[in-house]
C-alpha positions as YAML, in Angstrom:
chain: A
units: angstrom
residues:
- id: 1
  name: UNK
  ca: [-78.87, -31.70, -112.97]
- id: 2
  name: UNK
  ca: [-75.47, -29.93, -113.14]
- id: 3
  name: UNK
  ca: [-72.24, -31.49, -112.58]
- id: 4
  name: UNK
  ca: [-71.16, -31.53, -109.68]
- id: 5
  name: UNK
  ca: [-68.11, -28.65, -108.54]
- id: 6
  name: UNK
  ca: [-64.89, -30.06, -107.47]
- id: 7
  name: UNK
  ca: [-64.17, -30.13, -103.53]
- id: 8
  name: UNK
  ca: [-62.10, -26.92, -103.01]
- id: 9
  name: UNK
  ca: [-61.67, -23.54, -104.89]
- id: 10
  name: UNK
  ca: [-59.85, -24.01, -107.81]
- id: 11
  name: UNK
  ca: [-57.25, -21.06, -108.13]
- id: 12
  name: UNK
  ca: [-54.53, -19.33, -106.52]
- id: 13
  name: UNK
  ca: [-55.32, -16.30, -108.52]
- id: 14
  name: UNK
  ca: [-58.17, -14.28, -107.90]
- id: 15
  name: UNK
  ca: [-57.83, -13.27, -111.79]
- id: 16
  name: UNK
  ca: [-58.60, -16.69, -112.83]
- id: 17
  name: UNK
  ca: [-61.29, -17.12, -109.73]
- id: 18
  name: UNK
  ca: [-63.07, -14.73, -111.82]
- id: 19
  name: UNK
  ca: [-62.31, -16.13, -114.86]
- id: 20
  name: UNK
  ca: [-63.63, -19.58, -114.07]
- id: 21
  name: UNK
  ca: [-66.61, -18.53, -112.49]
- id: 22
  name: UNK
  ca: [-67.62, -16.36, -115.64]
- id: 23
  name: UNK
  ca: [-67.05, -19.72, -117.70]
- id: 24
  name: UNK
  ca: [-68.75, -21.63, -115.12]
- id: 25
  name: UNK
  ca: [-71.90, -19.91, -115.22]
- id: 26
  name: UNK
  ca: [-72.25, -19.59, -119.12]
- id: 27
  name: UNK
  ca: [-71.32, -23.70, -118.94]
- id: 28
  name: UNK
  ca: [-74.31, -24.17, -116.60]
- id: 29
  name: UNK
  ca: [-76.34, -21.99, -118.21]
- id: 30
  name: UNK
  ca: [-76.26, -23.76, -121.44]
- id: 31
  name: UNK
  ca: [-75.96, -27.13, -120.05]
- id: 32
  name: UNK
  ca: [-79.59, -26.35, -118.14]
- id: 33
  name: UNK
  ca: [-80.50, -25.33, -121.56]
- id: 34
  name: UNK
  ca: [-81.40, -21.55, -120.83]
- id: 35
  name: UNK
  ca: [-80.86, -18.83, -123.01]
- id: 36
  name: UNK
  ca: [-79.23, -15.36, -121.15]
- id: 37
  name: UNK
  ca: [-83.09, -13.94, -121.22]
- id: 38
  name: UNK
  ca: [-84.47, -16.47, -119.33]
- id: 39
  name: UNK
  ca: [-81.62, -15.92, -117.01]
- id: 40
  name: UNK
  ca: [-82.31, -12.46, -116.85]
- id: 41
  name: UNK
  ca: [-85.73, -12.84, -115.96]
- id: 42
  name: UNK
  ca: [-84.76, -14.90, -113.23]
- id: 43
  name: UNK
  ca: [-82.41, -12.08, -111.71]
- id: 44
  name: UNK
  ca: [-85.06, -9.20, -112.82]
- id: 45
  name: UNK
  ca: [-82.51, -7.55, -114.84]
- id: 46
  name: UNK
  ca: [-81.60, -7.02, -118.37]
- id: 47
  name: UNK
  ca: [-79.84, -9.81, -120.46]
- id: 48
  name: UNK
  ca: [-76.78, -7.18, -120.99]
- id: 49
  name: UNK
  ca: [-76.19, -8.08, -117.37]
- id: 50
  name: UNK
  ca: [-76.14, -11.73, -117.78]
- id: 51
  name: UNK
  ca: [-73.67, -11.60, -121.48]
- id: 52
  name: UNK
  ca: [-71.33, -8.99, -118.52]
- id: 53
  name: UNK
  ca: [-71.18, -11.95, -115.74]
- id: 54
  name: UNK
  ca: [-69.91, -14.83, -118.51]
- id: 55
  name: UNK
  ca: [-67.77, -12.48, -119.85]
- id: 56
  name: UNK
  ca: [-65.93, -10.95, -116.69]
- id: 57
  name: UNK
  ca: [-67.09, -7.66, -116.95]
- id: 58
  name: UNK
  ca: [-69.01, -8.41, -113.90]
- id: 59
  name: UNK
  ca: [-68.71, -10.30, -110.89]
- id: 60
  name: UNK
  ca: [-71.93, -11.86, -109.66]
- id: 61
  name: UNK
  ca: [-73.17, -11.28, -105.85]
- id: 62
  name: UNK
  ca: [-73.66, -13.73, -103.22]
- id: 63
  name: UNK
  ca: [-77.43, -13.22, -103.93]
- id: 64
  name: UNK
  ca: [-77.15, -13.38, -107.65]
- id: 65
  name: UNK
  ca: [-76.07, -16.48, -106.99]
- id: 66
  name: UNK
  ca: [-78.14, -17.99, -104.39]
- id: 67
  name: UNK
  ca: [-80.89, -17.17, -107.04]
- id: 68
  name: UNK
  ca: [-79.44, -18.21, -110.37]
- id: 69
  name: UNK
  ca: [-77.32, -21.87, -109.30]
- id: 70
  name: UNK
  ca: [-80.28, -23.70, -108.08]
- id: 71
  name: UNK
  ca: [-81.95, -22.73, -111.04]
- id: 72
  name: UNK
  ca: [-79.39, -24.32, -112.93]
- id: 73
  name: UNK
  ca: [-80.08, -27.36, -111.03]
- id: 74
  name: UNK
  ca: [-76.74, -26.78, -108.81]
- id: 75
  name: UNK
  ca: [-77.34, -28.91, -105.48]
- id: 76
  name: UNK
  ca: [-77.91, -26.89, -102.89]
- id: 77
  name: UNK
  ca: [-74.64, -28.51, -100.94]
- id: 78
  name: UNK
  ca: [-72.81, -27.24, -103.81]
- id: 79
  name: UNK
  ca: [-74.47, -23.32, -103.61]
- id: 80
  name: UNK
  ca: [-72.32, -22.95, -100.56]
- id: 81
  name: UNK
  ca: [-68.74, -24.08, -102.42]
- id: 82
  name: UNK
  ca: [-69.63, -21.33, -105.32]
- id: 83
  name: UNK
  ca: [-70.25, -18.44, -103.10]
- id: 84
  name: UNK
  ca: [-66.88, -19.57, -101.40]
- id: 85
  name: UNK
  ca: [-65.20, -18.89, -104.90]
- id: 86
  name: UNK
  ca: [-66.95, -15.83, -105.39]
- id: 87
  name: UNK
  ca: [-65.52, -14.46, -102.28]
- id: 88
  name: UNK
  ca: [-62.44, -15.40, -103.32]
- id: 89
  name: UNK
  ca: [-62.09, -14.02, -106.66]
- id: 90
  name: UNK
  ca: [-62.97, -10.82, -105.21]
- id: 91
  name: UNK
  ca: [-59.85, -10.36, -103.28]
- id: 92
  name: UNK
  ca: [-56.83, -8.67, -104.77]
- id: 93
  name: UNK
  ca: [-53.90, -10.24, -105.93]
- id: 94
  name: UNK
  ca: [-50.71, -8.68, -105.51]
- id: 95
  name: UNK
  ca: [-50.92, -7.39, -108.74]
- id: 96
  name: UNK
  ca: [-53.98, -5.39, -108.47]
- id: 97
  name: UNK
  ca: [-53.24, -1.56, -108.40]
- id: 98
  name: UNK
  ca: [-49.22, -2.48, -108.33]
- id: 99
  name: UNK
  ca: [-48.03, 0.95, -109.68]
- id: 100
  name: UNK
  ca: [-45.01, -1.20, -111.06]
- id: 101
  name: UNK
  ca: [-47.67, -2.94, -113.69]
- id: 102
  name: UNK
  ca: [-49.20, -1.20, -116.42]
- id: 103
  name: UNK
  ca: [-53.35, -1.11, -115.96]
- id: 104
  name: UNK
  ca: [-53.44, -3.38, -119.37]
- id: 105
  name: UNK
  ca: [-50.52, -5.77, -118.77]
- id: 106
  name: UNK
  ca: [-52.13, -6.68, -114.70]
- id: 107
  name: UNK
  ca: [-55.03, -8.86, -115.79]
- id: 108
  name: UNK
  ca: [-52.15, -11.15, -118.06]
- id: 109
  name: UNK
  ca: [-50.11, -11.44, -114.20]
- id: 110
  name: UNK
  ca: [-53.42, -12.41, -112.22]
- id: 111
  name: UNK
  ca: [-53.47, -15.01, -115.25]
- id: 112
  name: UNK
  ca: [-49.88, -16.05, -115.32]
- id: 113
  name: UNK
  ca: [-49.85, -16.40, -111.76]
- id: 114
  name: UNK
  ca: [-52.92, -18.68, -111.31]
- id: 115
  name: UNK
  ca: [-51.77, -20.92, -114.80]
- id: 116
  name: UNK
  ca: [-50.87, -24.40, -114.08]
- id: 117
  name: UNK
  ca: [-48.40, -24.83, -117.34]
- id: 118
  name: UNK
  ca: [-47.20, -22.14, -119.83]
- id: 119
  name: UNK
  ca: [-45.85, -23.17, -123.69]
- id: 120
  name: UNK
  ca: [-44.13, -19.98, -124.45]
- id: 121
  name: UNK
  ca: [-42.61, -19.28, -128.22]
- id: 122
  name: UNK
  ca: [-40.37, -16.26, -128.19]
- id: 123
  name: UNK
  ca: [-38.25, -14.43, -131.17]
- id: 124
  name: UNK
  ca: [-36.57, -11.90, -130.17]
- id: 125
  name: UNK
  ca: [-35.97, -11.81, -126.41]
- id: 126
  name: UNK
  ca: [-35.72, -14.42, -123.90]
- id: 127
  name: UNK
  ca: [-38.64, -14.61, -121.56]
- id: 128
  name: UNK
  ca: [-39.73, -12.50, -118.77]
- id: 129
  name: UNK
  ca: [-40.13, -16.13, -116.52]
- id: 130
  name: UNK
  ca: [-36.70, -16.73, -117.23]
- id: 131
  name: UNK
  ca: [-35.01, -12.75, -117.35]
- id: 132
  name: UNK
  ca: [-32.20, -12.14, -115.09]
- id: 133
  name: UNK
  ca: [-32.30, -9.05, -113.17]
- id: 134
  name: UNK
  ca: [-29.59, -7.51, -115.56]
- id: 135
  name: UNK
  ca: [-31.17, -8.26, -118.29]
- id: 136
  name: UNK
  ca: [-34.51, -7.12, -117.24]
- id: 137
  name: UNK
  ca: [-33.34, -4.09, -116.15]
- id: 138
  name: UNK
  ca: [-32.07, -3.20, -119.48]
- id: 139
  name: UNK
  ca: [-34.92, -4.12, -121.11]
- id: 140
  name: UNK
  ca: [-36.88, -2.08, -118.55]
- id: 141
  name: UNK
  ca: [-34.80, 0.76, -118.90]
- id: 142
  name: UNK
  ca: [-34.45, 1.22, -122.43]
- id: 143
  name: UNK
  ca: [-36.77, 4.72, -123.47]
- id: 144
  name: UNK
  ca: [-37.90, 4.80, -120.02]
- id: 145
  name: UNK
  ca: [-38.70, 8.45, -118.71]
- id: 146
  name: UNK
  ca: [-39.68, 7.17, -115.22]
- id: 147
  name: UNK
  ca: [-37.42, 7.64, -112.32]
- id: 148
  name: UNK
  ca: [-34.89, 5.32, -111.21]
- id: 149
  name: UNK
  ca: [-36.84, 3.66, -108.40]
- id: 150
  name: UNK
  ca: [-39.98, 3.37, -110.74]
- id: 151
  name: UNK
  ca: [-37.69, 1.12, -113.01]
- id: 152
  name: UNK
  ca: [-35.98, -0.99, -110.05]
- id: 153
  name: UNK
  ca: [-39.71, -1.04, -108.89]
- id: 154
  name: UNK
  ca: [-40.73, -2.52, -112.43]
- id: 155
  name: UNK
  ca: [-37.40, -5.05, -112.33]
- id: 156
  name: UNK
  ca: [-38.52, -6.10, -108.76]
- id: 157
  name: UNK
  ca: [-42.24, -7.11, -110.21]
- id: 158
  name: UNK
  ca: [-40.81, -9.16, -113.33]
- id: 159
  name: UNK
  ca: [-38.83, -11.11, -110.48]
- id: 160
  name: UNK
  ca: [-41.92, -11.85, -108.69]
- id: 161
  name: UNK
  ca: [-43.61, -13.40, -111.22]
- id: 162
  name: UNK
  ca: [-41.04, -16.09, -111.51]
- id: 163
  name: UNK
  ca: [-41.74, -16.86, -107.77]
- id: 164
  name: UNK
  ca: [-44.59, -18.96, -109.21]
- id: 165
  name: UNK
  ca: [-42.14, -21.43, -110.88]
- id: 166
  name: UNK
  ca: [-40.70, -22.20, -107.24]
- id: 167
  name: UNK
  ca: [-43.68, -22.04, -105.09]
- id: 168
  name: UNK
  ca: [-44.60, -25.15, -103.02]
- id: 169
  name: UNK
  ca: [-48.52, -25.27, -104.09]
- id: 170
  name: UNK
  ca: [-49.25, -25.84, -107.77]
- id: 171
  name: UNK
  ca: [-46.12, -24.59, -108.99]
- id: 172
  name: UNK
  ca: [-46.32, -23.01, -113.03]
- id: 173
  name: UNK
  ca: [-44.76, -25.34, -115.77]
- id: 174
  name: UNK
  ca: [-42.89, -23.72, -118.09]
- id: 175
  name: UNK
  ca: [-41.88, -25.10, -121.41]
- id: 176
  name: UNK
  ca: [-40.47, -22.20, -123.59]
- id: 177
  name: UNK
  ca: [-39.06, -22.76, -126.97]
- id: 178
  name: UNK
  ca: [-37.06, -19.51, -128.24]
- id: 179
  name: UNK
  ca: [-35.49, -18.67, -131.23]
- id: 180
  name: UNK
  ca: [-31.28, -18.41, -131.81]
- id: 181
  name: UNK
  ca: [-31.92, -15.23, -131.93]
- id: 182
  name: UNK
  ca: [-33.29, -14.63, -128.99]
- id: 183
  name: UNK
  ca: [-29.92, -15.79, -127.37]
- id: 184
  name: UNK
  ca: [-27.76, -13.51, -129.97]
- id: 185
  name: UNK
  ca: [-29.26, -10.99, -129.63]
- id: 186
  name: UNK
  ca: [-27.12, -8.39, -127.04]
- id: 187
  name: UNK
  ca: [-28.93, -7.32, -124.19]
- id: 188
  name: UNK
  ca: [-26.84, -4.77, -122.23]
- id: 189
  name: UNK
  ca: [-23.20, -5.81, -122.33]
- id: 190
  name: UNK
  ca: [-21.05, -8.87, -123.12]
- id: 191
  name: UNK
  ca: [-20.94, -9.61, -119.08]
- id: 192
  name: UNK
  ca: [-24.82, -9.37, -118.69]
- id: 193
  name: UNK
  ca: [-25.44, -11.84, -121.81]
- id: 194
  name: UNK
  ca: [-23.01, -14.62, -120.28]
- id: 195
  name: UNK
  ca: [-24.80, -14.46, -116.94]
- id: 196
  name: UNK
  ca: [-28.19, -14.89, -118.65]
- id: 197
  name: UNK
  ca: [-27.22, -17.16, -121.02]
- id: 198
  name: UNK
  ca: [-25.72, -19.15, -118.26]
- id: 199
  name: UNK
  ca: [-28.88, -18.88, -116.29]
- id: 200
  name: UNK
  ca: [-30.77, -20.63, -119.02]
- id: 201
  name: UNK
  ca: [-29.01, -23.34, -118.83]
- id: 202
  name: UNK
  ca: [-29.18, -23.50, -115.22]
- id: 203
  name: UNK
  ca: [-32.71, -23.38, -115.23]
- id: 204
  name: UNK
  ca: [-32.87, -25.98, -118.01]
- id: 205
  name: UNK
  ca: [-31.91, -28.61, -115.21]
- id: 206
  name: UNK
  ca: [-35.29, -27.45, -113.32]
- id: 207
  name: UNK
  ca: [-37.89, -30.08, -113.63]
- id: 208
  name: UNK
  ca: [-40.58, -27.48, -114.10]
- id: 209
  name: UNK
  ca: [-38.73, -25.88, -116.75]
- id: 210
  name: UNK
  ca: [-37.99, -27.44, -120.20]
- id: 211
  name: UNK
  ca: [-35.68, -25.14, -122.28]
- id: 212
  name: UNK
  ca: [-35.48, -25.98, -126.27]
- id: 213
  name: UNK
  ca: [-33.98, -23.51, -129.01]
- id: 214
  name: UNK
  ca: [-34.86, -23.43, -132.59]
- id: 215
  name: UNK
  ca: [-31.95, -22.98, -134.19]
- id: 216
  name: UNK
  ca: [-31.34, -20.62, -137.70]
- id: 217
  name: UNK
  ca: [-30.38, -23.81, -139.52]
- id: 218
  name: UNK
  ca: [-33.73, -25.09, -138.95]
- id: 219
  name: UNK
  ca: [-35.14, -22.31, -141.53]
- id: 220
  name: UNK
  ca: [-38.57, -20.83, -142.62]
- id: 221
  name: UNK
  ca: [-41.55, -22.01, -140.06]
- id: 222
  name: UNK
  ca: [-44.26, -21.13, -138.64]
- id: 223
  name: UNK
  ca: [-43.16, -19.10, -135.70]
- id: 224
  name: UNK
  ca: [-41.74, -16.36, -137.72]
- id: 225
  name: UNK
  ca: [-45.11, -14.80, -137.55]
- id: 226
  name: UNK
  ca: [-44.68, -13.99, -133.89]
- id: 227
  name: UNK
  ca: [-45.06, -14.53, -130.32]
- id: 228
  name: UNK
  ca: [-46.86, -16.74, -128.61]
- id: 229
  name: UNK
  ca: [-48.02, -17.77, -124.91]
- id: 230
  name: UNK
  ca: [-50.54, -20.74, -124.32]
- id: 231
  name: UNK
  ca: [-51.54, -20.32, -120.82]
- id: 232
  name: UNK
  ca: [-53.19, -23.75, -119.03]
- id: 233
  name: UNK
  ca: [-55.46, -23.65, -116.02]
- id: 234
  name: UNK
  ca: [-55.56, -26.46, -113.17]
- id: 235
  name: UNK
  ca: [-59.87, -26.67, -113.63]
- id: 236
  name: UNK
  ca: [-61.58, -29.11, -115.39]
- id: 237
  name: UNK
  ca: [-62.99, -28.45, -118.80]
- id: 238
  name: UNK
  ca: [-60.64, -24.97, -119.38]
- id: 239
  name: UNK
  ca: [-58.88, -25.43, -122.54]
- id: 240
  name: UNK
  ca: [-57.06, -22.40, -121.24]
- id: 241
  name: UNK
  ca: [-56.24, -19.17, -123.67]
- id: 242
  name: UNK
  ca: [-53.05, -17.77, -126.51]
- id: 243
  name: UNK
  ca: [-51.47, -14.54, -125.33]
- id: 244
  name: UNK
  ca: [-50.78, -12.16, -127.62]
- id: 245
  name: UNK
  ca: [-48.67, -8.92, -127.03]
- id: 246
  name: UNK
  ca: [-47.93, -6.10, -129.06]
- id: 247
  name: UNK
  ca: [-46.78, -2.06, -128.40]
- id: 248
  name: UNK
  ca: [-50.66, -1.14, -127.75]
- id: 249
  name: UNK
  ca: [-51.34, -4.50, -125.62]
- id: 250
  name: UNK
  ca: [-52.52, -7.84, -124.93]
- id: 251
  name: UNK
  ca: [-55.18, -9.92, -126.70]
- id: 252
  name: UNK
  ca: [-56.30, -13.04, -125.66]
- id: 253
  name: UNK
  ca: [-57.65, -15.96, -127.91]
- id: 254
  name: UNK
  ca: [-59.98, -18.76, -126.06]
- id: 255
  name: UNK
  ca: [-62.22, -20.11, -129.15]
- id: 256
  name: UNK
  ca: [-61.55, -23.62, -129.93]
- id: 257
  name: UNK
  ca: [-60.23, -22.82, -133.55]
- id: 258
  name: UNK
  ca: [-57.53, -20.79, -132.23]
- id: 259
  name: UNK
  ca: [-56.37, -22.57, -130.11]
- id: 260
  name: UNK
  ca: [-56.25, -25.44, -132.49]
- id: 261
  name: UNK
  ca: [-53.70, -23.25, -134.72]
- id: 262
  name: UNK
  ca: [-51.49, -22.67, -131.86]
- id: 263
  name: UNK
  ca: [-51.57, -25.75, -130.23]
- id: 264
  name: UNK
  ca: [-50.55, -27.39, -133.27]
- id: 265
  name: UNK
  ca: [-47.94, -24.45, -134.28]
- id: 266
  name: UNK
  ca: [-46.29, -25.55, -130.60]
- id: 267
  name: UNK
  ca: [-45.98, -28.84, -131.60]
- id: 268
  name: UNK
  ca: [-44.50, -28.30, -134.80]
- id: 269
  name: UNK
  ca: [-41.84, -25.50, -132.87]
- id: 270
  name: UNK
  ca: [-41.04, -28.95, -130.36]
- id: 271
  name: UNK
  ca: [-40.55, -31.03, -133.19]
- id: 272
  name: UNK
  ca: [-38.23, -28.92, -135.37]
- id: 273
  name: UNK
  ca: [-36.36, -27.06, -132.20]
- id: 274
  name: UNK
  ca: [-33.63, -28.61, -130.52]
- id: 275
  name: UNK
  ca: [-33.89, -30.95, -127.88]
- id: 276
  name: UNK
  ca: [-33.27, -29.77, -124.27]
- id: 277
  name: UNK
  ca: [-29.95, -31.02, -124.44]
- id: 278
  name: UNK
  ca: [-29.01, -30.00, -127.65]
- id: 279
  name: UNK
  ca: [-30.28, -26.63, -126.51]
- id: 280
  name: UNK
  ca: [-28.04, -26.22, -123.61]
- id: 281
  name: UNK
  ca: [-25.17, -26.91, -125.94]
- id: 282
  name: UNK
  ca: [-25.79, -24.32, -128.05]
- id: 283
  name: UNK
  ca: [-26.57, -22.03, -125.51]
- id: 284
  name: UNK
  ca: [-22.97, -23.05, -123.87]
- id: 285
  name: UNK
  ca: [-21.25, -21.96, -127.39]
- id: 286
  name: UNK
  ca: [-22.69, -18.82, -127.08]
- id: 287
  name: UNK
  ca: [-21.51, -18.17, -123.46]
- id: 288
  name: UNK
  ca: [-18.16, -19.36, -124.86]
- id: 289
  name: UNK
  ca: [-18.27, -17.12, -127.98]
- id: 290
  name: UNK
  ca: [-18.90, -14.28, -125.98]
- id: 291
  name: UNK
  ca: [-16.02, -14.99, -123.73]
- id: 292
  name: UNK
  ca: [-13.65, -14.77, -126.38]
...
């Protein structure tokens, strides 16, 4: 028989409703011991069909799963809690269709704002979770050929997803390690670098946030090959997924390997970055330097 679901829904993002429940059904699947054919049979469709509900493409229907749970040996007290899942992964986040979001950057947001911790590694810039809305702005408006209210439409949006770092249910962990020169680097003007700059250390008081820098003293490692997010979930079993960005788009790692590599290239960033304190020292010089 299957294990047993917890007591309520486990998201506050429809995204990673649908997310779970694609995961959820390919876990009871194979712990049941069926293969996506049999499944298929089941449902009278093709097994196509089945590979598109564990993989998100599709979202199953109340019948779909009415048929397809007990045969998994899901308790029929249990059928009930699913369907209430289903139902709610289908709503819209506020996300969904936001003209302010690109198409391919909407599904990472629905993500981001259902995550239950984030371990962010950052090179260049200092993360959207913890922009200003100068700096944002600049960053937003640099090459843009969208009107002005498009881009203070787009600064708005990067706002809102810090909301989830201050919200009263589940609030998002953050732990972001970024490199010196991130914090060098000049955003905008002189005025707008001091007041983020100052932010970070602001925010490194929060006790959802934890703030570290890696120094350029610290030399060659292994986050000079890029970018990183690791993204956690609140539900059991989800090993969660690496974020990966680039100028075309996102990609997102969930196989056990890779997030074995980036798990342990996080821990090796903690160990060789500064501590929090330390951080917020540095940072302070900066502030200072750029005061001068």
């Amino acid at each position: 028989m299957a294990n047993s679901a917890p007591a309520e829904p486990p998201m506050l993002s429809p995204t990673v409703g649908r997310r779970w429940l694609a995961q959820e059904l390919r876990r009871l699947r194979e712990a049941a011991g069926y293969k996506q054919a049999d499944v298929a049979k089941r449902l009278r469709c093709n097994s196509t069909r089945i590979a598109h509900l564990e993989s998100m493409r599709t979202l199953p229907s109340g019948p779909d799963l009415e048929v397809v749970l007990p045969y998994f040996g899901v308790p029929k007290e249990r059928v009930e809690w699913y369907l209430q899942v289903c139902d709610l992964s289908r709503k819209k986040g506020w996300w969904d269709g936001n003209q302010a979001i690109p198409k391919w950057f909407s599904f990472y947001v629905g993500l981001e704002w259902g995550a239950s911790e984030i371990h962010s590694w950052d090179t260049s810039l200092v993360q959207g979770l913890l922009q200003t809305r100068g700096y944002a702005e600049v960053i937003i408006r640099d090459g843009a050929t969208v009107p002005e209210e498009v881009i203070q439409e787009q600064v708005q949006t990067r706002l809102r997803r810090q909301e989830a770092l201050q919200r009263k249910e589940n609030p998002l962990t953050l732990h972001a390690i970024m490199d010196e020169a991130a914090l060098r680097r000049r955003v905008g003007n002189a005025e707008i670098m001091r007041e983020q700059l100052q932010h970070l250390v602001t925010l490194n008081s929060h006790p959802r946030i934890t703030i570290q820098v890696m120094p350029f003293e610290a030399g060659q490692h292994r986050g000079q090959l890029g970018s990183f997010k690791w993204l956690g979930f609140p539900q059991d079993g989800d090993d969660g997924l690496v974020y990966l960005e680039n100028q075309h788009g996102g990609l997102y790692l969930e196989e056990p390997e890779e997030l074995a590599t980036f798990a342990a290239d996080f821990a090796e960033l903690r160990k060789r970055a500064l501590s929090p304190k330390a951080s917020v020292a540095l940072i302070a010089k900066i502030v200072k330097e750029l005061s001068e």
